[in-house]
C-alpha positions, 0 to 999 in steps of 0.5 A: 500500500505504502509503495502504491501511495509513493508512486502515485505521489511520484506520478503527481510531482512528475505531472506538476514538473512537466507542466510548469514551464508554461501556464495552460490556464492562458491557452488561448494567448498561445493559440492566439500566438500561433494563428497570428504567425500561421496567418501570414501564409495561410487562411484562419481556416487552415491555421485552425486546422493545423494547430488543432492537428500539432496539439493533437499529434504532440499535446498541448502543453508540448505545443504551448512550450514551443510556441512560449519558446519562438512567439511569432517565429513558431511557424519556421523556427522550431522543434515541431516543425515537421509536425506543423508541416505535416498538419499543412499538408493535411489541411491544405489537402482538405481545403482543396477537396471542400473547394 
């Protein structure tokens, strides 16, 4: 009983490390963030659909990291490039087929 209480306790200080780095209670500004550097190529549609498809693919938490990290530069300079690329394709490929 006492090993299950530790590691339950380890789970949630290893839980609360992981996110501290950014403040998930103030998503919507790192969403914010994201759209407004994704617009300057693409539709809001499309930058909808990507983001929704990279916090999908490597969580939100991962996503809001990355874009506390690069701001405005998230769309080009950054670790979850190729996941952002992959969700344009995507999205850019389901805009075609709706049009």
């Amino acid at each position: 009983m006492r090993a299950l209480f530790l590691t339950a306790s380890s789970l949630a200080l290893l839980a609360a490390t992981a996110t501290a780095g950014v403040n998930v209670e103030h998503g919507m500004a790192y969403e914010e963030t994201f759209l407004e550097a994704c617009a300057e190529g693409a539709t809001a549609r499309t930058c909808r659909c990507v983001m929704e498809r990279v916090e999908e693919k490597i969580s939100f938490v991962a996503f809001a990291e990355e874009v506390d990290r690069h701001g405005l530069r998230i769309m080009t300079a950054n670790s979850i490039a190729p996941a952002i690329e992959s969700a344009q394709r995507f999205c850019n490929a389901q805009a075609a087929a709706v049009n």
